[in-house]
N, C-alpha and C positions, 0 to 999 in steps of 0.2 A: 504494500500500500504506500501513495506517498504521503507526503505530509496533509496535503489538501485534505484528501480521502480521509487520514487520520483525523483531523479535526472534523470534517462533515459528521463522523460518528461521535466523538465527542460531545459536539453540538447538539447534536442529535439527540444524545444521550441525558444533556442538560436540560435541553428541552422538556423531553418526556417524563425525568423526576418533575418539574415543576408544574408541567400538566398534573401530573397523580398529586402533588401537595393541592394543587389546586381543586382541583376536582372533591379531593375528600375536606378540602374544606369548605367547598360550595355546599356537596350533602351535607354536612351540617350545620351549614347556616336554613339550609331547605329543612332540616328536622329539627330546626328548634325554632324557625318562622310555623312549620306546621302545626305545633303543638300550642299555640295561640294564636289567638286571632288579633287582628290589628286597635280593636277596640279593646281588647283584654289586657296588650301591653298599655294601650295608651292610661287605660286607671290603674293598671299595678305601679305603675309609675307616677300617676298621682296622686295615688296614696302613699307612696313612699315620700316623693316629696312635700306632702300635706303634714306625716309623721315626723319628718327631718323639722322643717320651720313649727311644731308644737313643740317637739322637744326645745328647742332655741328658745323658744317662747318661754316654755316655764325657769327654764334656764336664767333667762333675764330678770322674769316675774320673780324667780327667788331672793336675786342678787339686790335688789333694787325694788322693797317692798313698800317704801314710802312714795316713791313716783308713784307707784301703781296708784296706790289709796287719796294722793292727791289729784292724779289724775280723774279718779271717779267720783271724788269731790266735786273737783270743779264741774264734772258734766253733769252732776245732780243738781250745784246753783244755775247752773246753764237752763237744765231745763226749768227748775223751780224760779225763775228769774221774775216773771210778773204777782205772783203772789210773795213773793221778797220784798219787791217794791212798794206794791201796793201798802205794806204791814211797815215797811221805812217809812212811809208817806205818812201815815195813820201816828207812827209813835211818834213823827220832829213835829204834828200838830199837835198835837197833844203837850205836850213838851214847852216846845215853842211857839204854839198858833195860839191865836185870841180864841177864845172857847166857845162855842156855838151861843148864838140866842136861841132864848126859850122859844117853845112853841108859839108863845102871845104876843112875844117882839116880833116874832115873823110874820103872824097875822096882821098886827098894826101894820107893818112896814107894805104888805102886801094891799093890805087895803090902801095905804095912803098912794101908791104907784097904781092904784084902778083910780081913785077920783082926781 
């Protein structure tokens, strides 16, 4: 044989291991596509990362217990914000406002604004 020859077999040879690597690695990417389906990896995998960011979560939740509680603090005067108000309003009159007339000053006054 000569050299050419020699190496056309070699080649050849190199070839056909990396088809057969190849190959047996395609069937098994084909038998472990087969054994789910596209929507079954797509939630294991969102569960997994749904699992990962909760662990993190309580992770942080543990480290840093006082954000947290201030945190849902403020979102409870957040939402309780207009009866807060209204109850601030109520106590600085009280407090500090002139104190309501009686029922009969507000009659007098009422009649004197009709004649």
């Amino acid at each position: 044989m000569t050299a050419s020859e020699t190496r056309l077999a070699e080649d050849r040879a190199l070839r056909d291991s990396a088809k057969a690597v190849f190959e047996a690695r395609m069937d098994q990417v084909r038998r472990s596509l087969g054994e789910k389906s596209i929507s079954e990896r797509a939630t294991d995998e969102a569960k997994a990362r749904a699992v990962k960011v909760a662990e993190e979560g309580a992770a942080v939740a543990q480290e840093s217990k006082w954000v947290i509680a201030a945190t849902g603090l403020a979102i409870m005067a957040w939402l309780m914000r207009r009866p807060l108000i209204n109850s601030a309003r109520k106590a600085y009159d009280r407090l500090f406002g002139t104190e309501p007339a009686s029922p009969w000053a507000r009659l007098r006054d009422w009649t004197k604004t009709r004649s």
